[in-house]
N, C-alpha and C positions, 0 to 999 in steps of 0.2 A: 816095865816101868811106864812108858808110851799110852800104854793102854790103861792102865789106873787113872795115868792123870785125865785120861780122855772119858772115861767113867765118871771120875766125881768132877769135871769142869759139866757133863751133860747132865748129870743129878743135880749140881745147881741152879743149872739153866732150866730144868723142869721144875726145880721145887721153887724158882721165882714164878713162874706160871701158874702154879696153884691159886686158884681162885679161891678167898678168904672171905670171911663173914665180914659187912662192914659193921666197923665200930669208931663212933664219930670220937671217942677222948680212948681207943683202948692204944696202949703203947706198941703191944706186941706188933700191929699190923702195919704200923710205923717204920718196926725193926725190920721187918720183913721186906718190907717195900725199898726200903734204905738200903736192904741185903742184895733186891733183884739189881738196883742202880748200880751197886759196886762191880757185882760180877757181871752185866751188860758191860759196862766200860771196860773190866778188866780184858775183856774177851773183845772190843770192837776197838776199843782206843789204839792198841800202838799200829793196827791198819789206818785208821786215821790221822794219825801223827806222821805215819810216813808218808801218806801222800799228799799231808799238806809240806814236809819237805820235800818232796823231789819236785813239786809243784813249781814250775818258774812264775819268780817275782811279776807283777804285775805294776809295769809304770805307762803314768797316764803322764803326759805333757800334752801344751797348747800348741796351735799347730800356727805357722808361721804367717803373719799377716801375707795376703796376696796385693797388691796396689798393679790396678791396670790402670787404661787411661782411660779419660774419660769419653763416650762418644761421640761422634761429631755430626752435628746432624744439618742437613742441606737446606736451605731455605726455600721454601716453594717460589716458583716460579709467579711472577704479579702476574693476573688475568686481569683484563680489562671488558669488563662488560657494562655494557652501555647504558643506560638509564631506558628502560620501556615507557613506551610514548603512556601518558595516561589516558584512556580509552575518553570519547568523548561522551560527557552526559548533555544530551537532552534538557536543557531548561526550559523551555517551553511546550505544552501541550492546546493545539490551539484548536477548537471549535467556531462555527459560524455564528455563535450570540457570544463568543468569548474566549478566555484561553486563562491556563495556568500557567504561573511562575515560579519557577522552584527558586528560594532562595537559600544563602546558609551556603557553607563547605562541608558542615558536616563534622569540622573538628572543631573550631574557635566557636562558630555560630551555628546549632542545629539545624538539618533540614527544616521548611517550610515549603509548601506547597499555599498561593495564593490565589481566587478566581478573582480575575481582570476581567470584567464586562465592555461589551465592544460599543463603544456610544451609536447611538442611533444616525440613520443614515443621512445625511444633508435635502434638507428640504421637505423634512416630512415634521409634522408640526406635532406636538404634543393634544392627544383625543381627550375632550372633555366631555 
């Protein structure tokens, strides 16, 4: 009896594998198609059913807030560093008929560079 039923269970399972003509409105390939669905599940479902029973439950919960403390953090230590000297400029560039003046800072009032002419020597008389 074994073997019968194991004959027409694999004759079903080949005669849903036969490849059919397609036909877009014909009923019969419907029937068929319908036919391989039943005996596929008849033959795979209660393996599936059982091992979605013996399956253990799947439970998700959230997982417990953690609270540390918060860090603590050292304060740097004050450095005291000294103000550097400002380097000296130069305001004057001076030659023997003259000399220049740098005026201005530079931030309120722009640089200027001025020529100051050196007045003429005592005792020497204007040449006409």
């Amino acid at each position: 009896m074994k073997k019968l039923v194991a004959i027409v269970a694999l004759a079903v399972i080949l005669a849903g594998m036969i490849p059919l003509q397609a036909d877009a409105h014909g009923v019969g390939a419907a029937a068929v198609a319908f036919g391989a669905f039943v005996a596929f599940n008849a033959l795979f479902l209660p393996f599936a059913i059982a091992s979605a029973v013996m399956a253990p439950p799947v439970v998700y919960s959230t997982p417990a807030p953690v609270y540390a403390a918060a860090p603590v953090y050292a304060a740097a230590p004050a450095v005291y560093t000294p103000p550097r000297p400002t380097p000296a400029v130069s305001r004057q560039v001076v030659y023997a008929h003259g000399r220049y003046v740098l005026y201005g800072d530079g931030v309120s009032r722009p640089y200027q560079w001025i020529w100051i002419p050196n007045p003429p020597p005592p005792g020497s008389a204007p040449g006409y």
